[in-house]
N, C-alpha and C positions, 0 to 999 in steps of 0.2 A: 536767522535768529529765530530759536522756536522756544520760547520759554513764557512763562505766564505771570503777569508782574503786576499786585495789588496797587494801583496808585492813586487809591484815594480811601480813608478810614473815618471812621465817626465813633466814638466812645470805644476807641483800639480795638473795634471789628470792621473786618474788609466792605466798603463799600462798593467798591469800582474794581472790576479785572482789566488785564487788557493781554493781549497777544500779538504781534507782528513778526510775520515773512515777508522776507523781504528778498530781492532775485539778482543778480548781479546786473540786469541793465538799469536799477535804480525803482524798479516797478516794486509792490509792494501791497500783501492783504494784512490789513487790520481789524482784529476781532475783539470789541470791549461788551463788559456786562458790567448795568446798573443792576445795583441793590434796590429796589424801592417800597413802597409801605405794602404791596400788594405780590409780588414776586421780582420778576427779574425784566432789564430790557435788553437784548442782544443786538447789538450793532454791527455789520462786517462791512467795511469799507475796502475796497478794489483801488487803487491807482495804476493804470498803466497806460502802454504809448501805444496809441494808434496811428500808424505812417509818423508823423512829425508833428502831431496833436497827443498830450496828456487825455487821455479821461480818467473818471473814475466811477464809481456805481455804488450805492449804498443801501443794504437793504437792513430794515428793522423787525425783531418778532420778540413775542412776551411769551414770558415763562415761568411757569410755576416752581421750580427747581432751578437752581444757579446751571448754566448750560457747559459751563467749563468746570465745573467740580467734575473730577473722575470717580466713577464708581465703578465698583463691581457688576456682573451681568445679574446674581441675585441680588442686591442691595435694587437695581433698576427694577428688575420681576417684583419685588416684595411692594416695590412703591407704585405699581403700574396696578397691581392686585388690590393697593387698598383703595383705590382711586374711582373703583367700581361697584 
């Protein structure tokens, strides 16, 4: 499943994204972005099996721009340009 699905809004604009792949042995990455007062918080969560133990792994990073909005390669250059 590779689709990107808003699930959570605040005055009918997207606050929360989210994304998950998922693999046929039931393993699975999950990628969510918060809205927040200041930019964005990216979360990607890992579940998978190790010999006959689950793990999973979670890492976090903030960002000035929503990280799952698709842009253009100029639309990125234009904003990387004013940023300097």
């Amino acid at each position: 499943m590779d689709k990107i699905t808003p699930i959570g809004k605040s005055n009918g604009k997207k606050k929360t994204w989210e994304k998950r792949e998922e693999s046929e042995d039931g393993s699975y990455k999950e990628i969510k972005v918060e809205e927040v007062s200041n930019g964005f918080i990216k979360t990607i969560t890992e579940h998978y099996r190790e010999g006959e133990e689950w793990e999973w792994e979670t890492v976090k990073s903030i960002h000035t721009e929503n990280p799952m909005e698709e842009r253009s390669l100029a639309d990125k250059l234009e904003s990387f340009l004013k940023n300097e």
